[in-house]
C-alpha positions as CSV (number, residue, x, y, z in Angstrom):
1,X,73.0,61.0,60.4
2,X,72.5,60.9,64.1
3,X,74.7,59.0,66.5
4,X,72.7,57.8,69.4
5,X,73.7,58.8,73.3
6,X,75.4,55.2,74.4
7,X,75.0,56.4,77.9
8,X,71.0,56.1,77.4
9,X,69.7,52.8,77.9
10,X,67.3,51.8,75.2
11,X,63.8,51.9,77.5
12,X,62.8,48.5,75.6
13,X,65.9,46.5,76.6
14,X,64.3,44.6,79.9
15,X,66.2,45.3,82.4
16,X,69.2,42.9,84.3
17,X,68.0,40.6,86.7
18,X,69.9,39.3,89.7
19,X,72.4,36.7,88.5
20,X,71.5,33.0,89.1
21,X,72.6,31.4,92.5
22,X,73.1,27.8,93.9
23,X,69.8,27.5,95.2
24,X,67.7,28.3,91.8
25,X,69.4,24.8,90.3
26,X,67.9,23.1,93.4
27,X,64.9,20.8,93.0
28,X,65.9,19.5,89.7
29,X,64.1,16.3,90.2
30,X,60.9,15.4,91.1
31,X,57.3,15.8,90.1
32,X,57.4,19.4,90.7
33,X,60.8,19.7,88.4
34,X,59.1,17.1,85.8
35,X,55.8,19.5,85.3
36,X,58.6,22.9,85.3
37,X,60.3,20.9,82.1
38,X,56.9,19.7,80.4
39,X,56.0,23.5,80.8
40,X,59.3,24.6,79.0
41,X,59.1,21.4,76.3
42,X,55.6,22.8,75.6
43,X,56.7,25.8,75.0
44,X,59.2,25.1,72.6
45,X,57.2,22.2,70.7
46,X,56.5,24.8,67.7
47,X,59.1,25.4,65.3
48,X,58.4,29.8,65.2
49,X,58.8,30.0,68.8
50,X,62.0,28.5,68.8
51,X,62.7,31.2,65.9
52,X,61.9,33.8,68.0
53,X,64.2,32.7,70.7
54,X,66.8,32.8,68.1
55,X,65.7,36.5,66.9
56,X,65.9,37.8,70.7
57,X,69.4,36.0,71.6
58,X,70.9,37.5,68.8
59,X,68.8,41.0,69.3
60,X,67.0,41.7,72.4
61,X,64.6,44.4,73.0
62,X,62.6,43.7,69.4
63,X,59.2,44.5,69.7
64,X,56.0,42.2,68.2
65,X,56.5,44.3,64.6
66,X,60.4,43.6,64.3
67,X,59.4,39.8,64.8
68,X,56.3,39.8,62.7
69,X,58.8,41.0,59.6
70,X,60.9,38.6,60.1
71,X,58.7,35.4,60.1
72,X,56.0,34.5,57.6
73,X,52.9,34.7,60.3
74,X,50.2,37.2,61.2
75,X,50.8,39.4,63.8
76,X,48.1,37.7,65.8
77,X,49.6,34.6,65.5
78,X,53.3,35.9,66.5
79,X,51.4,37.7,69.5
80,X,50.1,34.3,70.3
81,X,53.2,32.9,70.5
82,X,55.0,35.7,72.7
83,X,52.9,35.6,75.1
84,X,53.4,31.1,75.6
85,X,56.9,31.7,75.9
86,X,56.0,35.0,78.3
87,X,53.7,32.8,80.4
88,X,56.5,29.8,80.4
89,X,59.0,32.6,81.6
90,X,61.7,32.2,79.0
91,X,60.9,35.6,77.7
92,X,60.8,38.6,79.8
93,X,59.0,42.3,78.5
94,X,59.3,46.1,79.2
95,X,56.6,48.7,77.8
96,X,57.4,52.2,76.8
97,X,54.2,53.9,75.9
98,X,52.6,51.5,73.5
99,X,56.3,49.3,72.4
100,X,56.8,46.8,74.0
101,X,59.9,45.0,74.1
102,X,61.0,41.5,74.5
103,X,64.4,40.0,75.7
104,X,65.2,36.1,76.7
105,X,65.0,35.5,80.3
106,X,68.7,34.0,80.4
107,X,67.9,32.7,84.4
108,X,65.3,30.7,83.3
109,X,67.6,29.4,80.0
110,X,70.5,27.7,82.4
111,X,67.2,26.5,85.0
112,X,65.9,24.8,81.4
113,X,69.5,23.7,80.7
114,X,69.9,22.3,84.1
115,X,66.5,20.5,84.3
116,X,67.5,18.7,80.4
117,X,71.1,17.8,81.7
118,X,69.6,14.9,84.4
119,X,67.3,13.2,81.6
């Protein structure tokens, strides 16, 4: 059995953002606010992306293979739905060699919270 270096970071764990400040909660109403939230609604109206958030806030760093295992749905299909919630930003990625990792983009989690709290 081998013990893995905890001193190593894992090269498919994305890597810490700044933390959020006053300013990125700004602008929470408004057209420009309302078409941020449709964005984020849309890409959370289908029941395996919300799974997949689920799968990377209790494990970040899986890659598409981990994710396909875990959910009844072609890797195509999976693929398909990384890359929505990549494109609405509430998934972040990091690529070593040909893995690439995914984590939850926990800024743009309290900027979703905070747009949902004023409905």
């Amino acid at each position: 059995m081998t013990i893995k270096n905890q001193s190593v970071p894992d090269p498919l764990c994305c890597s810490e953002i700044e933390p959020a400040v006053q300013e990125d909660f700004l602008g929470l109403e408004g057209p420009q606010a309302d078409a941020e939230l449709a964005k984020l609604a849309k890409a959370l109206g289908h029941p395996a992306r919300v799974r997949i958030l689920r799968m990377l806030a209790r494990n970040p760093a899986r890659v598409c293979s981990q994710i396909v295992g875990e959910l009844p749905l072609a890797q195509s299909t999976v693929s398909e739905h990384l890359r929505i919630l990549k494109d609405a930003g509430l998934i972040r990625s990091t690529q070593d060699g040909s893995r690439v990792g995914y984590c939850i983009d926990n800024n743009m989690l309290r900027r979703l919270k905070a747009l949902t709290a004023i409905i």
